[in-house]
C-alpha positions, 0 to 999 in steps of 0.5 A: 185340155187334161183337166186331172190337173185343173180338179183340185188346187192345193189349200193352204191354211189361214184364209178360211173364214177371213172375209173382209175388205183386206181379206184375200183369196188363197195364194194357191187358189191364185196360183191354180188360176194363173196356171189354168190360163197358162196351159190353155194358151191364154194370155190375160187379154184374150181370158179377159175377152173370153170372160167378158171383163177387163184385163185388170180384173184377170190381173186382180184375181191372179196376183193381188187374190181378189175373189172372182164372183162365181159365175165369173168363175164359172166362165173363167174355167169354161174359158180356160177349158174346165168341164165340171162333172158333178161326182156320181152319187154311191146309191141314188136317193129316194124320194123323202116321202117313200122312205117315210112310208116304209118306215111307216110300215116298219113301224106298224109290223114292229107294233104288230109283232109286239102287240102279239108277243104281248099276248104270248107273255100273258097267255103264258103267265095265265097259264103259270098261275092256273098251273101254281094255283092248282098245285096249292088247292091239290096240296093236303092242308094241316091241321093243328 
């Protein structure tokens, strides 16, 4: 089965957040499922007897919008010939406690180097005071 189709269903707004006993599923999500059953050749007898439960049931979730629990889903689109692929992460994630020791690191080079630049500054504001110093003691006093 071409599953391009059976990857998303279209969402409608107004559902979201509605759970309760006379909340019901979103008619696309409906939709999606009947038409799912449909291009695999399933009648709601032989989905019902796929997924292990009843034709009601089928019927429930295709028309009157009862939510399938999700491993019932899960058997659902297993039946009707859905593969689910997770997505291919962009990057793969590192191991928490690796990241934390390199930002360790960094932070004890950035201390390093600051704790150095410290020295420079203050080195060189000693040598600027000598430097004043030295020019007022060479300047010739007045005298009155």
């Amino acid at each position: 089965m071409d599953n391009s189709a059976a990857t998303t269903y279209p969402q409608t707004q107004g559902m979201v957040g509605e759970r309760g006993p006379a909340a019901r599923t979103d008619p696309a999500f409906r939709n999606w499922l009947r038409q799912l059953r449909e291009r695999a050749g399933l009648t709601q007898d032989q989905l019902a007897a796929a997924v292990g439960t009843d034709r009601r049931n089928i019927r429930r979730w295709e028309i009157e919008g009862h939510d399938p629990a999700g491993t019932v889903l899960l058997r659902i689109l297993d039946a009707v010939g859905v593969e689910l692929v997770p997505k291919e992460p962009s990057e793969l994630p590192r191991a928490v406690n690796a990241e934390l020791r390199d930002l360790q690191s960094l932070l004890y080079d950035l201390e390093d180097r600051l704790a150095r630049r410290h020295d420079e500054i203050v080195a060189l504001l000693e040598d600027a005071g000598s430097a004043t110093r030295a020019r007022r003691a060479k300047r010739p006093t007045k005298s009155g």
